[in-house]
C-alpha positions as CSV (number, residue, x, y, z in Angstrom):
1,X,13.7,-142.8,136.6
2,X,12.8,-145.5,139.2
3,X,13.8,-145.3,142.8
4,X,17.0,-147.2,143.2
5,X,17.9,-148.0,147.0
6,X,21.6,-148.1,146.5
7,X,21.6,-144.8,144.7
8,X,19.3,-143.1,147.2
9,X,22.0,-144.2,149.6
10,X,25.1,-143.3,148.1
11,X,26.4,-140.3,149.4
12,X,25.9,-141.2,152.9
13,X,29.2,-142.4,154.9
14,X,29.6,-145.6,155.4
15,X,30.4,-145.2,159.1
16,X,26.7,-143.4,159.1
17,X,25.4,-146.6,158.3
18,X,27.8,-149.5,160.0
19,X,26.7,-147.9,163.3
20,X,23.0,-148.3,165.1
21,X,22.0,-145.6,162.7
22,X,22.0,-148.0,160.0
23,X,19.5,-150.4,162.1
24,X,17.4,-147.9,162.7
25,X,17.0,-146.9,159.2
26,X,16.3,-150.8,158.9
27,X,13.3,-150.8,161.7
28,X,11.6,-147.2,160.3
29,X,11.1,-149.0,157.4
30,X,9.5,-151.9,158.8
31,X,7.4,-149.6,160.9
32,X,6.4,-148.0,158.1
33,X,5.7,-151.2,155.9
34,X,3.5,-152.5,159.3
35,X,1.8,-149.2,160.2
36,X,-1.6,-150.3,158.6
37,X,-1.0,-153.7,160.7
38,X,-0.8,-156.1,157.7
39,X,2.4,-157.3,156.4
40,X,2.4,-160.8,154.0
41,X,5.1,-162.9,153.4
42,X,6.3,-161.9,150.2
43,X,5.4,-158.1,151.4
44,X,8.4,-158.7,154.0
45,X,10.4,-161.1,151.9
46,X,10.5,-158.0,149.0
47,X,11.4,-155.5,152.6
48,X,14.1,-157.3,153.1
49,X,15.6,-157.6,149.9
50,X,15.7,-154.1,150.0
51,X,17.0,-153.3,153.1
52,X,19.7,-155.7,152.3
53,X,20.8,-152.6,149.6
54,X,21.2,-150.6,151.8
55,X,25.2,-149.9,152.4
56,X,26.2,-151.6,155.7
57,X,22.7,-153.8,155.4
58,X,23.8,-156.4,153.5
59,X,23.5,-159.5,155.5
60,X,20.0,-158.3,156.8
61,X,18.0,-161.3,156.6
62,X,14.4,-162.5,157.2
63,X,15.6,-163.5,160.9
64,X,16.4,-159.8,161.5
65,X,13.4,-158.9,160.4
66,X,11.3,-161.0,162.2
67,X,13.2,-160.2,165.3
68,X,12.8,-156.4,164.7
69,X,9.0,-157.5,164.3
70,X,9.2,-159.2,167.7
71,X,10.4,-157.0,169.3
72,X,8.2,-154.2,167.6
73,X,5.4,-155.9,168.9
74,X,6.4,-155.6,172.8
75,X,5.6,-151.9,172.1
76,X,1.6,-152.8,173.6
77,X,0.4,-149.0,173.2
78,X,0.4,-146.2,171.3
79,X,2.7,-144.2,173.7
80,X,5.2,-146.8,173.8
81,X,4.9,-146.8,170.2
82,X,4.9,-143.4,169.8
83,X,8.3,-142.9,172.2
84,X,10.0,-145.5,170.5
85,X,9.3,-143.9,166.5
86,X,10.4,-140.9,168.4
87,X,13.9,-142.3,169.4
88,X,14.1,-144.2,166.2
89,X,13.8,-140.7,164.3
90,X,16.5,-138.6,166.7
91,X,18.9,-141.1,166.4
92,X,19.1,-140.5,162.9
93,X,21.1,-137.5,162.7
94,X,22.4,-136.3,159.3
95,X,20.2,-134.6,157.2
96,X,21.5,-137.2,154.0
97,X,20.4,-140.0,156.1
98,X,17.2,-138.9,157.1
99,X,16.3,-138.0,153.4
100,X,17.4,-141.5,152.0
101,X,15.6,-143.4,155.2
102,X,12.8,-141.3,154.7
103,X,13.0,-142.5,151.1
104,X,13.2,-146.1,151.9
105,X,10.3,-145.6,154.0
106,X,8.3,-144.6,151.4
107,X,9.3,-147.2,149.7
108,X,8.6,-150.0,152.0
109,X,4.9,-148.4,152.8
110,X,4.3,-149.1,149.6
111,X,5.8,-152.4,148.3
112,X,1.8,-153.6,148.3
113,X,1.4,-151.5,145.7
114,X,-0.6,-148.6,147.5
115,X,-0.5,-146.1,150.5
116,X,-3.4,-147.1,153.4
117,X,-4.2,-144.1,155.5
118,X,-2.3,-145.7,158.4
119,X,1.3,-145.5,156.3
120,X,0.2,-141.9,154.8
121,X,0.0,-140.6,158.4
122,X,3.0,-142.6,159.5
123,X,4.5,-141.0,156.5
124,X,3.4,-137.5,157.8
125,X,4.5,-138.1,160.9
126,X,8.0,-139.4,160.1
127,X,8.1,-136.3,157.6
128,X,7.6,-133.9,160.5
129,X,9.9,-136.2,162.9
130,X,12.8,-135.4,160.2
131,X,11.9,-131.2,160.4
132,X,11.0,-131.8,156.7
133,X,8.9,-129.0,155.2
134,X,5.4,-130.5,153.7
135,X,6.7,-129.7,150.2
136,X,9.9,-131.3,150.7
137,X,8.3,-134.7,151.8
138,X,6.0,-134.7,149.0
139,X,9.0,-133.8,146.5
140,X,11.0,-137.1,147.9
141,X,7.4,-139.1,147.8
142,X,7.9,-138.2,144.2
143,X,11.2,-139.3,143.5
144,X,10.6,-143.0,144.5
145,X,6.9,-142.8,143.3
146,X,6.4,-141.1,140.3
């Protein structure tokens, strides 16, 4: 069965998702589509057509995006960018969540059709962020990428 975004999302409250948890579900995925630095137009046009299925994400647009990007790119090093993945990850408390963001993660690393090295260790890293056992992440891996 193919990975279905709305699905993946559908027991999660919608309060969950109409508060900044649902935005930052939104901006791990685009750090996870940009984590090997190259992100095309119709790479981010297909991102944000998914994120937009997300319950509570509908009216994401390509403006939000680009402003996420923007803003994104103040973070100049790796420790900024490090501490900011960091509170992105916390702030995403329930467990359902962080399984169906992890999920659209996934996803989004690999709308260009493969995994680099870059998004498999961003992968990792959000894996571990979550408290996700090794098994586990590879198990949800599988269920949007069979």
């Amino acid at each position: 069965m193919a990975y279905n975004v709305r699905r993946s999302f559908n027991e999660i409250r919608a309060e969950d998702l109409l508060t900044e948890q649902g935005l930052r579900v939104a901006e791990l995925a685009l750090w996870s589509a940009t984590s090997d630095g190259l992100v095309e137009r119709h790479e981010l046009e297909g991102i944000v057509s998914t994120i937009r299925q997300v319950p509570g994400l509908g009216d994401f647009d390509e403006d939000d995006a680009q402003s996420l990007l923007e803003e994104m790119a103040e973070f100049e090093d790796d420790e900024a960018v490090t501490a900011r993945l960091h509170a992105l990850a916390a702030g995403i408390t329930e467990l359902g969540l962080r399984r169906a963001a992890f999920q659209l993660a996934v996803y989004c690393a690999s709308s260009d059709g493969e995994f680099s090295a870059d998004e498999t260790d961003f992968l990792e890293w959000l894996a571990s962020a979550f408290d996700f056992a090794p098994k586990d992440a590879e198990a949800m891996i599988h269920e949007v990428i069979p």
